[in-house]
Structures are given as structure tokens and as C-alpha cells.
mmCIF file of the N, C-alpha and C atoms, coordinates in Angstrom:
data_MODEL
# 
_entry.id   MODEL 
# 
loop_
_atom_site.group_PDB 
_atom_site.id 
_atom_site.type_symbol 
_atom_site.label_atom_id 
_atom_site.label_alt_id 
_atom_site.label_comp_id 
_atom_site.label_asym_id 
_atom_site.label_entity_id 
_atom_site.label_seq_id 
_atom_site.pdbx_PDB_ins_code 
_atom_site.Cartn_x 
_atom_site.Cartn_y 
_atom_site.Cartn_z 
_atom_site.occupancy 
_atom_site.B_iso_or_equiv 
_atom_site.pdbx_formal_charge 
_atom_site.auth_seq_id 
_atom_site.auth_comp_id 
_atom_site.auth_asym_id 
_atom_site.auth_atom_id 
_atom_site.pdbx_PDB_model_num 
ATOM 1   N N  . UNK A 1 1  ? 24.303  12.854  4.072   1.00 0.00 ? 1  UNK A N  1 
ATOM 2   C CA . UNK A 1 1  ? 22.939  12.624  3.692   1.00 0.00 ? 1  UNK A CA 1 
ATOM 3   C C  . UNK A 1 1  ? 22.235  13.977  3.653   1.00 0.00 ? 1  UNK A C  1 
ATOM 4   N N  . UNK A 1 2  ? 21.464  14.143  2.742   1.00 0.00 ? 2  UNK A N  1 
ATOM 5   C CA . UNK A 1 2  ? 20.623  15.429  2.763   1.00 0.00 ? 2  UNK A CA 1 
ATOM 6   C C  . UNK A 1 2  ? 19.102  15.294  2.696   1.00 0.00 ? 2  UNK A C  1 
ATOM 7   N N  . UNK A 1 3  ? 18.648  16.218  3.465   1.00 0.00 ? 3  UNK A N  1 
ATOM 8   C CA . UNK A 1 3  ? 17.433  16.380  3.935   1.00 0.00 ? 3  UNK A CA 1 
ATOM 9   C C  . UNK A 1 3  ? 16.615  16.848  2.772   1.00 0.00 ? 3  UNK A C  1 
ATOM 10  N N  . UNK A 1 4  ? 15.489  16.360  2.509   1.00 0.00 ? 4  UNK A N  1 
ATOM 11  C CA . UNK A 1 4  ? 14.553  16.720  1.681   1.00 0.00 ? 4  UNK A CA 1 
ATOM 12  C C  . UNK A 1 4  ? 12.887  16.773  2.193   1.00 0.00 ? 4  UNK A C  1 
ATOM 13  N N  . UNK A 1 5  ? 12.367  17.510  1.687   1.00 0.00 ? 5  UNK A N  1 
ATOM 14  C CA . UNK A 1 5  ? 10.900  17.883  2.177   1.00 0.00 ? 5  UNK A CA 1 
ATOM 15  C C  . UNK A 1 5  ? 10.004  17.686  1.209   1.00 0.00 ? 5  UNK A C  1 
ATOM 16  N N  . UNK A 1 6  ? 9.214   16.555  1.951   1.00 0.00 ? 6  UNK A N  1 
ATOM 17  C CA . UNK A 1 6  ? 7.838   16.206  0.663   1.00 0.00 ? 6  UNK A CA 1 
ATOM 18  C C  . UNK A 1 6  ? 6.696   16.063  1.152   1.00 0.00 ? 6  UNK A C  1 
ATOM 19  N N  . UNK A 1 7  ? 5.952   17.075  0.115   1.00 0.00 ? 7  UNK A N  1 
ATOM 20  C CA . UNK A 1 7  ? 4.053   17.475  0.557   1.00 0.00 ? 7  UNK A CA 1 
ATOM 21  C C  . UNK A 1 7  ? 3.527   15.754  0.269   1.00 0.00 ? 7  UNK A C  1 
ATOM 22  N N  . UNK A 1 8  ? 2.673   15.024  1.337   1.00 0.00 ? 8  UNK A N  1 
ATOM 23  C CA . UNK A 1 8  ? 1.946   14.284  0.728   1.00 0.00 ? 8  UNK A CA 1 
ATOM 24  C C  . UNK A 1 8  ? 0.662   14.403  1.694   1.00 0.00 ? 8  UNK A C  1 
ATOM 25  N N  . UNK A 1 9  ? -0.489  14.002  1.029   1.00 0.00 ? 9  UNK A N  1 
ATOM 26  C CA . UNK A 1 9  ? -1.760  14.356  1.362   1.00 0.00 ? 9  UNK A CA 1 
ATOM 27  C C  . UNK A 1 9  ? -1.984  13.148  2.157   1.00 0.00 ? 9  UNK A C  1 
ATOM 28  N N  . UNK A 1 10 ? -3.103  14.042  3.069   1.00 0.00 ? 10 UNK A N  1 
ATOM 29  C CA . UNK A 1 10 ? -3.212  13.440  4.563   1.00 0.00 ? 10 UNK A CA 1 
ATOM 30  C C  . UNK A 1 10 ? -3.248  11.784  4.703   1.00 0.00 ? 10 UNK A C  1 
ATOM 31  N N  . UNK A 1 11 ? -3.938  11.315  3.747   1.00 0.00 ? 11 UNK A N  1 
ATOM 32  C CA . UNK A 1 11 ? -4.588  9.670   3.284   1.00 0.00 ? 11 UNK A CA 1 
ATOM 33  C C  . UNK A 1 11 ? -2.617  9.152   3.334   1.00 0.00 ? 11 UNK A C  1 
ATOM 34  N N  . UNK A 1 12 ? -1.963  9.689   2.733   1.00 0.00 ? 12 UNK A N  1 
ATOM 35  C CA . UNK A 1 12 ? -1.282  8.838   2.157   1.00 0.00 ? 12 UNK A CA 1 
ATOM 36  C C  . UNK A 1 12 ? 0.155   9.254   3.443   1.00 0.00 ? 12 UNK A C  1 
ATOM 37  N N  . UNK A 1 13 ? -0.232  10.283  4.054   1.00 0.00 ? 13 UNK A N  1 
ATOM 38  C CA . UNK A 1 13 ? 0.857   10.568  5.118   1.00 0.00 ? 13 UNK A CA 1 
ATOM 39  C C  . UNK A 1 13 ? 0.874   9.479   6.474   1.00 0.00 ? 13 UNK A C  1 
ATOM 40  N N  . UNK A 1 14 ? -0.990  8.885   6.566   1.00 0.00 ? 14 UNK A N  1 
ATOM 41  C CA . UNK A 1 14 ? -1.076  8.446   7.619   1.00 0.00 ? 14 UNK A CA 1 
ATOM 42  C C  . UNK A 1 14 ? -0.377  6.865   7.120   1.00 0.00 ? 14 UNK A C  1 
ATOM 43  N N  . UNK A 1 15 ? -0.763  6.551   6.064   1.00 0.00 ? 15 UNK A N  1 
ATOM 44  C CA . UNK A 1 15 ? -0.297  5.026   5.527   1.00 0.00 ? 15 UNK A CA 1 
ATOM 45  C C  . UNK A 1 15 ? 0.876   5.142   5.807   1.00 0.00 ? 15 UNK A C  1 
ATOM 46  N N  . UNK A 1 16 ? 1.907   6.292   5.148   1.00 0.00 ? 16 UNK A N  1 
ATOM 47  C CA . UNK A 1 16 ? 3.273   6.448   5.552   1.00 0.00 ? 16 UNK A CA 1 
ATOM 48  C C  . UNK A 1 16 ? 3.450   5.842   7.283   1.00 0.00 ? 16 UNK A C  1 
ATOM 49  N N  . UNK A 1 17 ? 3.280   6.479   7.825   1.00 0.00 ? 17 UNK A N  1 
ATOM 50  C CA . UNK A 1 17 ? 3.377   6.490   9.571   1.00 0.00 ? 17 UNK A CA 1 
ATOM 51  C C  . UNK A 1 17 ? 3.159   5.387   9.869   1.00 0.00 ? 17 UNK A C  1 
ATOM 52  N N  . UNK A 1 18 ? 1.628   4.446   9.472   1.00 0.00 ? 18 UNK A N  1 
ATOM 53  C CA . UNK A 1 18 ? 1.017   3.615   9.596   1.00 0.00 ? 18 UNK A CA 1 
ATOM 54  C C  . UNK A 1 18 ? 1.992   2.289   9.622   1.00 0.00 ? 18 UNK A C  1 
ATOM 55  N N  . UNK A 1 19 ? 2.564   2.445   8.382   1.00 0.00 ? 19 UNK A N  1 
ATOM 56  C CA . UNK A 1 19 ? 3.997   1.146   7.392   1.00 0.00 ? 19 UNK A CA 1 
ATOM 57  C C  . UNK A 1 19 ? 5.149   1.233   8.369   1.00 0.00 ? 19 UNK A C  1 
ATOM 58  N N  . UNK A 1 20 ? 5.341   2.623   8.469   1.00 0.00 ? 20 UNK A N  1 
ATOM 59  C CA . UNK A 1 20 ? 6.690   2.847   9.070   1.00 0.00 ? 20 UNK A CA 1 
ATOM 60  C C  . UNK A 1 20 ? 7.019   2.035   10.662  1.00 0.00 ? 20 UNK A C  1 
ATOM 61  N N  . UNK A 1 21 ? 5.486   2.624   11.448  1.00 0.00 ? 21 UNK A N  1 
ATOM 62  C CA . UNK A 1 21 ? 5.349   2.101   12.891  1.00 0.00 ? 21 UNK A CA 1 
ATOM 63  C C  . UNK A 1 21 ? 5.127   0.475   12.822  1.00 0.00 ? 21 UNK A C  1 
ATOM 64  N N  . UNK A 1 22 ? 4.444   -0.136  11.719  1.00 0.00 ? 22 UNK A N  1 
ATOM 65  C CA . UNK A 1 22 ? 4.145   -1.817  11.928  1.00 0.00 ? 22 UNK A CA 1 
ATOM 66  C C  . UNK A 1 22 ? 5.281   -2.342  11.588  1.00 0.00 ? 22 UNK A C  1 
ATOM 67  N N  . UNK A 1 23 ? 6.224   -1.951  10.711  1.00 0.00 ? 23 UNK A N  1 
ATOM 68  C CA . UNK A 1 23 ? 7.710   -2.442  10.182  1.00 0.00 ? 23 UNK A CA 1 
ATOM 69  C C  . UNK A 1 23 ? 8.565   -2.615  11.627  1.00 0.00 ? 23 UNK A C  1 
ATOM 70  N N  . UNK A 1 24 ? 8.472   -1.142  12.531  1.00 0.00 ? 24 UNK A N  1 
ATOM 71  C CA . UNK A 1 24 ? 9.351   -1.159  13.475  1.00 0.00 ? 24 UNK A CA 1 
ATOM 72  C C  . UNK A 1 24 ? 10.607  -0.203  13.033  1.00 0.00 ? 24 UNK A C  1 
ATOM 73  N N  . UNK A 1 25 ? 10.214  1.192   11.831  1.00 0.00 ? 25 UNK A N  1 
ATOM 74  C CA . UNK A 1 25 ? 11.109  1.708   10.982  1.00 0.00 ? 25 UNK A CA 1 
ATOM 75  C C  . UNK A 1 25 ? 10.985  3.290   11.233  1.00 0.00 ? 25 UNK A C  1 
ATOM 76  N N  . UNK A 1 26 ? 11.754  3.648   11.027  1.00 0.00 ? 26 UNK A N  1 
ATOM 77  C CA . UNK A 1 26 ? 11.616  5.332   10.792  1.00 0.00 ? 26 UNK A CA 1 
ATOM 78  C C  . UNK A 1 26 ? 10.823  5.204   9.929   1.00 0.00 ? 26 UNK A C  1 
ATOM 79  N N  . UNK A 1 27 ? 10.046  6.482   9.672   1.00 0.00 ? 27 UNK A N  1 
ATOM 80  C CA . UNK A 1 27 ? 9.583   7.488   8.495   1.00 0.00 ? 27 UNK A CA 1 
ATOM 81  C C  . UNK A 1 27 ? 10.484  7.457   7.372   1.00 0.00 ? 27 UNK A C  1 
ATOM 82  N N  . UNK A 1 28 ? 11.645  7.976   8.033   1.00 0.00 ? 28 UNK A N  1 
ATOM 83  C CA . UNK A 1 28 ? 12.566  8.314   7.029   1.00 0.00 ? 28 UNK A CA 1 
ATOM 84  C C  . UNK A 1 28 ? 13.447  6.975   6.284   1.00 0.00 ? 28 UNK A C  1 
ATOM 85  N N  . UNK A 1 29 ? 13.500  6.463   6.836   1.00 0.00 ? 29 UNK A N  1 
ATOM 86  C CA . UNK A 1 29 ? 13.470  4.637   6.657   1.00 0.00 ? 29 UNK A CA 1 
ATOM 87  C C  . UNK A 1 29 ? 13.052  4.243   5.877   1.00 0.00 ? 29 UNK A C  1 
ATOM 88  N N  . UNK A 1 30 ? 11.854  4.000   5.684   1.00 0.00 ? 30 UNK A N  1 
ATOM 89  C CA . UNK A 1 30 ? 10.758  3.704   4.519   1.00 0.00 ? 30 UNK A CA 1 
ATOM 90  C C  . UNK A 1 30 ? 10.809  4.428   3.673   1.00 0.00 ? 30 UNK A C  1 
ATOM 91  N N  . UNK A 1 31 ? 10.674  5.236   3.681   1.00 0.00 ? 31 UNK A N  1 
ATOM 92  C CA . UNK A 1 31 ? 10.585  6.414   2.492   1.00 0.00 ? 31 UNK A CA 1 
ATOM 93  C C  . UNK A 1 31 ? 11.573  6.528   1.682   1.00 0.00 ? 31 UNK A C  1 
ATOM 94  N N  . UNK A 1 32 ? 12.669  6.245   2.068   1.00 0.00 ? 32 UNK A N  1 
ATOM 95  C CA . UNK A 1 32 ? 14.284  5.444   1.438   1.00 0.00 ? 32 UNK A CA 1 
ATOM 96  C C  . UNK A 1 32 ? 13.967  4.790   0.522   1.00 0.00 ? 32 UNK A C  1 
ATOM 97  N N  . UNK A 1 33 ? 13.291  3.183   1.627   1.00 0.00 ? 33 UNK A N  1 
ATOM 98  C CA . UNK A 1 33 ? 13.791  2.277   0.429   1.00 0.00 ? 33 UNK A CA 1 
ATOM 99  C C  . UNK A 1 33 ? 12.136  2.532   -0.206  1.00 0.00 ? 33 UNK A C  1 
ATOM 100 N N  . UNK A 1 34 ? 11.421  3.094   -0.399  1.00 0.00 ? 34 UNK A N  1 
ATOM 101 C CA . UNK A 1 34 ? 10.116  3.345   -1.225  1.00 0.00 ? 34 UNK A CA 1 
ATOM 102 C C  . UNK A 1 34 ? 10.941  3.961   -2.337  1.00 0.00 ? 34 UNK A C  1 
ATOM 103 N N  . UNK A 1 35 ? 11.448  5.313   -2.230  1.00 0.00 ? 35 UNK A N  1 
ATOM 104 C CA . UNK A 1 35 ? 12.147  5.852   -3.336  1.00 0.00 ? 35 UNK A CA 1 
ATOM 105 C C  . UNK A 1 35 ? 13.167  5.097   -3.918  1.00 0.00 ? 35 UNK A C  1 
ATOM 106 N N  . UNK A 1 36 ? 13.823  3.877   -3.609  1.00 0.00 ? 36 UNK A N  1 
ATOM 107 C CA . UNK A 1 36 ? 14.684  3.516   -3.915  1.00 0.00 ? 36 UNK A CA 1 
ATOM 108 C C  . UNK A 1 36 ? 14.373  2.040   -4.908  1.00 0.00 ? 36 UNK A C  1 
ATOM 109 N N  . UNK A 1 37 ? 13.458  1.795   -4.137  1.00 0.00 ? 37 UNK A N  1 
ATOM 110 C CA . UNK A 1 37 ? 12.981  0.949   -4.651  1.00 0.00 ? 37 UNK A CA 1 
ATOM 111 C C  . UNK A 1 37 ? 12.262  0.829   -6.467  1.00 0.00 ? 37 UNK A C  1 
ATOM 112 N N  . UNK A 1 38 ? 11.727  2.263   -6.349  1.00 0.00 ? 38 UNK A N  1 
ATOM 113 C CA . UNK A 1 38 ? 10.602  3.130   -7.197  1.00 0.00 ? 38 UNK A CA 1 
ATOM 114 C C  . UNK A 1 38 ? 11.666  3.417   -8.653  1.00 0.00 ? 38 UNK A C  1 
ATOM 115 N N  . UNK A 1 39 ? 12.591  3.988   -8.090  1.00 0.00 ? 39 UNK A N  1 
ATOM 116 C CA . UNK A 1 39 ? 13.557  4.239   -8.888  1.00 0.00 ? 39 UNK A CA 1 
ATOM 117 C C  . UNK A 1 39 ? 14.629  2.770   -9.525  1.00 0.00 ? 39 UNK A C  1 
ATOM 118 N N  . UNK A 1 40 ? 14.828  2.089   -8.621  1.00 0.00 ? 40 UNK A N  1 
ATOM 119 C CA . UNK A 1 40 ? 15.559  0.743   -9.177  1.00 0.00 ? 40 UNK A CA 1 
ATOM 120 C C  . UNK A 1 40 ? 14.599  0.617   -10.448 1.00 0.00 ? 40 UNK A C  1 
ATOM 121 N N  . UNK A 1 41 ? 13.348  0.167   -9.870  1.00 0.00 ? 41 UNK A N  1 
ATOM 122 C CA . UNK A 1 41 ? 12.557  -0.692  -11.084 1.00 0.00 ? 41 UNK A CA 1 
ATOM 123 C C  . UNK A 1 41 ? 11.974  0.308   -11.830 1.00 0.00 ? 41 UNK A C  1 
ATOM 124 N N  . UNK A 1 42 ? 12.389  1.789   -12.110 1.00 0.00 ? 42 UNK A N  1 
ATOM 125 C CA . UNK A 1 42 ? 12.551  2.687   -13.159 1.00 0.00 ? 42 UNK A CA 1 
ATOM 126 C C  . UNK A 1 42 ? 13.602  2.166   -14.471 1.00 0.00 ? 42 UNK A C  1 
ATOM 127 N N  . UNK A 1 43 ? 14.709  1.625   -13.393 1.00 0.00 ? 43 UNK A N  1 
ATOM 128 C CA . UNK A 1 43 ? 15.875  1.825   -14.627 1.00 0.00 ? 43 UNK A CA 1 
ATOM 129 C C  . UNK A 1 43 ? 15.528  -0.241  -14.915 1.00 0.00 ? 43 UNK A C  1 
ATOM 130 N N  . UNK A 1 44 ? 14.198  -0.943  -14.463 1.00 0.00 ? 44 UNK A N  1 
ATOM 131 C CA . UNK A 1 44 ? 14.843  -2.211  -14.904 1.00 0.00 ? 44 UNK A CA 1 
ATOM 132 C C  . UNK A 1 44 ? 15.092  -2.928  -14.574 1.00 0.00 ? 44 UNK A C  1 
ATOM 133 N N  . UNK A 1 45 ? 15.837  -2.252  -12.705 1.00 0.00 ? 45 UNK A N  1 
ATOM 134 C CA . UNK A 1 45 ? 16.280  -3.515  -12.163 1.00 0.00 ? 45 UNK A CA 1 
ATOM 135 C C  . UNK A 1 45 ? 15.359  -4.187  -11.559 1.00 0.00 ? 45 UNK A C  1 
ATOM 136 N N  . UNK A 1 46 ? 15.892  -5.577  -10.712 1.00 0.00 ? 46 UNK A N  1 
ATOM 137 C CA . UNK A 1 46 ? 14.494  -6.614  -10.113 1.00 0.00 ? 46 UNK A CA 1 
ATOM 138 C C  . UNK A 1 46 ? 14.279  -5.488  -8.955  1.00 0.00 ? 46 UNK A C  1 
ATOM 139 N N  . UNK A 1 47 ? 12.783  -5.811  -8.497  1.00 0.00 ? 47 UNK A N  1 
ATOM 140 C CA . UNK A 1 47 ? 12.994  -5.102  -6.938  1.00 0.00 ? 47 UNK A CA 1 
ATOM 141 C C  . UNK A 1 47 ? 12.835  -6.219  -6.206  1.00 0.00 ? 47 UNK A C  1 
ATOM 142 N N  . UNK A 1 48 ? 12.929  -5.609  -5.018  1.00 0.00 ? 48 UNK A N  1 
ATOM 143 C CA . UNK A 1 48 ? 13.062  -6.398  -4.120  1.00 0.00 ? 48 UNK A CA 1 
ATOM 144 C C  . UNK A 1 48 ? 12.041  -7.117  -3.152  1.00 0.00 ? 48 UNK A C  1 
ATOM 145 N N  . UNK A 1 49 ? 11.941  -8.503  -2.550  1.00 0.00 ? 49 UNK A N  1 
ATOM 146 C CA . UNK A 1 49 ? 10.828  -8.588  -2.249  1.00 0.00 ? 49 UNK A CA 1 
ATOM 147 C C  . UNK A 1 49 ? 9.765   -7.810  -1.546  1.00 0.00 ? 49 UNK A C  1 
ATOM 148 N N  . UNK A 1 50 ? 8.977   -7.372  -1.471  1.00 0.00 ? 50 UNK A N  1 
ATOM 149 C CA . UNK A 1 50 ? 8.197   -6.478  -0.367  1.00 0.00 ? 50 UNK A CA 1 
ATOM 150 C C  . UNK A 1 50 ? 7.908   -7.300  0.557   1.00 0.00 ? 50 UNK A C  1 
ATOM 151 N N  . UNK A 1 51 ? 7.756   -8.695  0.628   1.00 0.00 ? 51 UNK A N  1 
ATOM 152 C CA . UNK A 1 51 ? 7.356   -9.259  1.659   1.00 0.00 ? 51 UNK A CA 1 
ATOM 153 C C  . UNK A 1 51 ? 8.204   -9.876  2.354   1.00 0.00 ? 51 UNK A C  1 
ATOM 154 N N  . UNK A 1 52 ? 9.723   -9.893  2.200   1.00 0.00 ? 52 UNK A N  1 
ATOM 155 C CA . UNK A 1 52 ? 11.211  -9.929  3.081   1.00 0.00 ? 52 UNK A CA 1 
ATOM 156 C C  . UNK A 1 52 ? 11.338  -9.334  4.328   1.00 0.00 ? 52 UNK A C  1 
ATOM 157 N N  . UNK A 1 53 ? 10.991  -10.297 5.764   1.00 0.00 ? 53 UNK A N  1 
ATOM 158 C CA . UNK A 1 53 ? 11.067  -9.537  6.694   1.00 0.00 ? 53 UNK A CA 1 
ATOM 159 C C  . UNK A 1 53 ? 9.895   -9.310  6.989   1.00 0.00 ? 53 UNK A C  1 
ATOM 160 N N  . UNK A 1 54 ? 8.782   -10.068 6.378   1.00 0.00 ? 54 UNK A N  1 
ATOM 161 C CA . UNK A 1 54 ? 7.406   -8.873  6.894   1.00 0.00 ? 54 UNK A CA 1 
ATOM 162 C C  . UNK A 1 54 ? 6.932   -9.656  8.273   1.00 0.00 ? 54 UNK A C  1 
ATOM 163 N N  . UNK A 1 55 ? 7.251   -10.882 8.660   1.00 0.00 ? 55 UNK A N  1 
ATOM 164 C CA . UNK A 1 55 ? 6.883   -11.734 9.548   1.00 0.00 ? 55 UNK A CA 1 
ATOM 165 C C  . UNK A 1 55 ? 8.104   -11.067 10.999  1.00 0.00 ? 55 UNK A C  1 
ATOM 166 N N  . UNK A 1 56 ? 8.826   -10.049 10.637  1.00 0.00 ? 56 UNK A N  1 
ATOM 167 C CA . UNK A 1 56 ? 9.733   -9.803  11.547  1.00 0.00 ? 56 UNK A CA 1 
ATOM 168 C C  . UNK A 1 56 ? 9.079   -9.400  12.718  1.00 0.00 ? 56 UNK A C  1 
ATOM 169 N N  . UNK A 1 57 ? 9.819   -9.351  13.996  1.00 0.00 ? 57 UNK A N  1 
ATOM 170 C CA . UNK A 1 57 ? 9.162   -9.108  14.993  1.00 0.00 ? 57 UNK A CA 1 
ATOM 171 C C  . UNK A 1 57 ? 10.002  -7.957  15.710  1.00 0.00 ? 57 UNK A C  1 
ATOM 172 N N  . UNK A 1 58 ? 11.445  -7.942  15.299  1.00 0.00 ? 58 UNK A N  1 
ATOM 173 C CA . UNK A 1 58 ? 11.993  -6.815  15.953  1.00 0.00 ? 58 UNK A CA 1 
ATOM 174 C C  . UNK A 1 58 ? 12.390  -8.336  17.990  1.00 0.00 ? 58 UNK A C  1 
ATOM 175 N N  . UNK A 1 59 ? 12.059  -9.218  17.673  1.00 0.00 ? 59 UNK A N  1 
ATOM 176 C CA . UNK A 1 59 ? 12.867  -9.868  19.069  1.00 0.00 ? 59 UNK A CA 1 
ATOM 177 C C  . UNK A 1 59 ? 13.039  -11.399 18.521  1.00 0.00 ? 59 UNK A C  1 
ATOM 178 N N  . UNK A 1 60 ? 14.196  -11.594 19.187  1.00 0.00 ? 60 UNK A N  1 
ATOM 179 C CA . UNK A 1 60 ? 15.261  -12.666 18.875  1.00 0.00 ? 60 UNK A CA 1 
ATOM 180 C C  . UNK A 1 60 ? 14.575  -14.319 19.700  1.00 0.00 ? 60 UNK A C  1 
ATOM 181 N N  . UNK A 1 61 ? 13.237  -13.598 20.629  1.00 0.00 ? 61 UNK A N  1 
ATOM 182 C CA . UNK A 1 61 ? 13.178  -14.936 21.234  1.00 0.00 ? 61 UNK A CA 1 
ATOM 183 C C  . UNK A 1 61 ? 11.526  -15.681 20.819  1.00 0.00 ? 61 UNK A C  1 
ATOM 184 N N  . UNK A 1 62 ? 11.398  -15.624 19.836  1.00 0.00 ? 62 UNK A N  1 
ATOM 185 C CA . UNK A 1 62 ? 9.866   -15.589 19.376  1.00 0.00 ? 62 UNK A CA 1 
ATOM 186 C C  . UNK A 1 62 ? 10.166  -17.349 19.795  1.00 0.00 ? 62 UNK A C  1 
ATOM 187 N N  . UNK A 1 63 ? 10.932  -17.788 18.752  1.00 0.00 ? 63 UNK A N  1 
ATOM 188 C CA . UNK A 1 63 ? 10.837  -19.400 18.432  1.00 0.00 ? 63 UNK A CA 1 
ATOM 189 C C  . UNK A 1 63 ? 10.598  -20.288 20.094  1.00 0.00 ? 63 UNK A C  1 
ATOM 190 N N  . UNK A 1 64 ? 11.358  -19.387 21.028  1.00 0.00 ? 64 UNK A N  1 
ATOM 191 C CA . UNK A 1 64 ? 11.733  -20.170 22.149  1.00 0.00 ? 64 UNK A CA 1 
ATOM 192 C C  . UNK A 1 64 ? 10.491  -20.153 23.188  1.00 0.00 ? 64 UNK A C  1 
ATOM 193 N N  . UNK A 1 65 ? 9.579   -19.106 22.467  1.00 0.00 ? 65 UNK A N  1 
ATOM 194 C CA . UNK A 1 65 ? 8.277   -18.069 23.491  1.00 0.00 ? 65 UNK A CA 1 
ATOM 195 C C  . UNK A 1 65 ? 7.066   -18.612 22.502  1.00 0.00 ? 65 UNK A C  1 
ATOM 196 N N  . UNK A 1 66 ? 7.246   -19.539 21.232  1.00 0.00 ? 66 UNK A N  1 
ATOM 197 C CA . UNK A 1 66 ? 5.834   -19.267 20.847  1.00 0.00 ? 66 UNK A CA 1 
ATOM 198 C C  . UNK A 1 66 ? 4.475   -19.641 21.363  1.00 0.00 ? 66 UNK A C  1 
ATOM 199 N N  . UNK A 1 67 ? 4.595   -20.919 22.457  1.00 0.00 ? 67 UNK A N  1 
ATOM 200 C CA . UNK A 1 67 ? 3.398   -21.284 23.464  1.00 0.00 ? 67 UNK A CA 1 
ATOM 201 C C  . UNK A 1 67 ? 2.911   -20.133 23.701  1.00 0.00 ? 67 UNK A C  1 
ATOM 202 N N  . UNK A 1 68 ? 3.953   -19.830 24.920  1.00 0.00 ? 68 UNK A N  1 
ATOM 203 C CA . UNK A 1 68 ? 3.172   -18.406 25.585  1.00 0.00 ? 68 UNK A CA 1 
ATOM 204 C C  . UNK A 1 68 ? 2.371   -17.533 24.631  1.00 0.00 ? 68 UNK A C  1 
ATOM 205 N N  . UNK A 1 69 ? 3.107   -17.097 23.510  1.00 0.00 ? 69 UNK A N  1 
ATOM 206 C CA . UNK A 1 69 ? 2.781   -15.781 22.849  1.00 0.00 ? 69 UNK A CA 1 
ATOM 207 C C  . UNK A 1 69 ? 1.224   -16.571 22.505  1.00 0.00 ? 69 UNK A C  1 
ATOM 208 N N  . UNK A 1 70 ? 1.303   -17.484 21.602  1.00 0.00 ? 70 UNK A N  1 
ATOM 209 C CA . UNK A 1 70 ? -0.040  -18.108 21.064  1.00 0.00 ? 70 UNK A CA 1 
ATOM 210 C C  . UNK A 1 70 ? -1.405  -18.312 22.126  1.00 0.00 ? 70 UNK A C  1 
ATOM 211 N N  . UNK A 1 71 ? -0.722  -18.535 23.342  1.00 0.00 ? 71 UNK A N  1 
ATOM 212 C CA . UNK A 1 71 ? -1.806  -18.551 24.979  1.00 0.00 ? 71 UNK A CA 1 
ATOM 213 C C  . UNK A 1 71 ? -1.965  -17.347 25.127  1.00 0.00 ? 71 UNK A C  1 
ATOM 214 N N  . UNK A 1 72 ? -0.918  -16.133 24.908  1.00 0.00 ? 72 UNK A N  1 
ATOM 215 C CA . UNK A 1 72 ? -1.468  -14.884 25.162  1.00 0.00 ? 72 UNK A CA 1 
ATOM 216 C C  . UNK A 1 72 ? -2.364  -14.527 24.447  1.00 0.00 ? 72 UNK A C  1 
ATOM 217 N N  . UNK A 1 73 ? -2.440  -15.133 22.670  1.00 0.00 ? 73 UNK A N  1 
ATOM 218 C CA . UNK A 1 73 ? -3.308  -14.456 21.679  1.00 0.00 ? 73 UNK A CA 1 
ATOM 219 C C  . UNK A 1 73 ? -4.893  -15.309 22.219  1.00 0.00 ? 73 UNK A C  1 
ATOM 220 N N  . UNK A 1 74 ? -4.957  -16.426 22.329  1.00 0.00 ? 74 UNK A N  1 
ATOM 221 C CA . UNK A 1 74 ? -6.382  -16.956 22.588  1.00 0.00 ? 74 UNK A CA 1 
ATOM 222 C C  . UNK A 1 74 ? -6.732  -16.348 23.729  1.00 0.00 ? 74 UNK A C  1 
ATOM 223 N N  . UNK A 1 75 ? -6.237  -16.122 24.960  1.00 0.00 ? 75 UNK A N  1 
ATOM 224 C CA . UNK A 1 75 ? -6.385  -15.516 25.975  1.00 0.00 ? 75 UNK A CA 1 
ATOM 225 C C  . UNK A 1 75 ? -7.239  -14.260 25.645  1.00 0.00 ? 75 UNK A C  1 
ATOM 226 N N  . UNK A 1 76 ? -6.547  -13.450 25.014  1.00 0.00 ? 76 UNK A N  1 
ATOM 227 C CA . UNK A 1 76 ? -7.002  -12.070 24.765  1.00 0.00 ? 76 UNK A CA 1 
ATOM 228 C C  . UNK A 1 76 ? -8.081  -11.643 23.371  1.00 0.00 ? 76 UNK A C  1 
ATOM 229 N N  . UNK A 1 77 ? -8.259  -13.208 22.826  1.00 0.00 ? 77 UNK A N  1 
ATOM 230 C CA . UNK A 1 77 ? -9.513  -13.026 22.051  1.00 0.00 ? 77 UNK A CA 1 
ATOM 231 C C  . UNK A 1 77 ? -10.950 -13.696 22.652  1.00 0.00 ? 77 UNK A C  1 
ATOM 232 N N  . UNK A 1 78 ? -10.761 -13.740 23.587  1.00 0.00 ? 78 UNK A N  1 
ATOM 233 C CA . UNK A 1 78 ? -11.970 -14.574 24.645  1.00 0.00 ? 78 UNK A CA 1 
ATOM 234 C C  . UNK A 1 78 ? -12.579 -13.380 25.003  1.00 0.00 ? 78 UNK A C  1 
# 
């Protein structure tokens, strides 16, 4: 894999960081499949959903925890 270096202005560096940290992703992660993505549907092809995964949580026990989690959210909007 090779390393590449790209200027982007401050607005659009923080969104970078911003996407990367709420995904649960590298920098360099995103910026992958952004370019990759960018470029597929250059040449044509379908892309891919953007919203695949967006409900992810990064933990395996949501379904078994959702009471709690949902008591934690009213809890902490009181």
C-alpha cells in the first residue's frame, strides 16, 4: 500500500475526522472507500449504498441490551 498526502481545507478536514470518528473508522479508512467509491461511479459502476452499516454500533450485544440502552437515553434527556 502506498502512502499519499492530500491538502484539504480546514471545513472539509474536520467533516473528514468528524465521518471517520462516528463510523468507528480510520481517516485513512474512509478516505479509501470515498476515493473508491468516487472513482467506481466515474467509470459507471453502481456505488454502493452510503447508508450500509450506518445504524452500526461497533457491539454485538445491542439487540439483547436495548431496554437498558433506551432507559439510559430517557434517563439522560431529563
Amino acid at each position: 500500500m502506498r502512502r499519499t498526502t492530500v491538502k484539504l481545507p480546514d471545513e472539509l478536514d474536520a467533516q473528514l475526522r468528524h465521518e471517520a470518528a462516528r463510523r468507528g473508522m480510520t481517516i485513512s479508512e474512509l478516505t479509501r472507500e470515498a476515493v473508491e467509491t468516487h472513482l467506481a461511479a466515474g467509470r459507471g459502476r453502481r456505488r454502493r449504498l452510503l447508508a450500509a452499516g450506518a445504524g452500526r454500533s461497533g457491539r454485538a450485544d445491542v439487540s439483547e441490551r436495548i431496554e437498558e440502552i433506551l432507559a439510559a437515553e430517557v434517563d439522560r434527556s431529563h
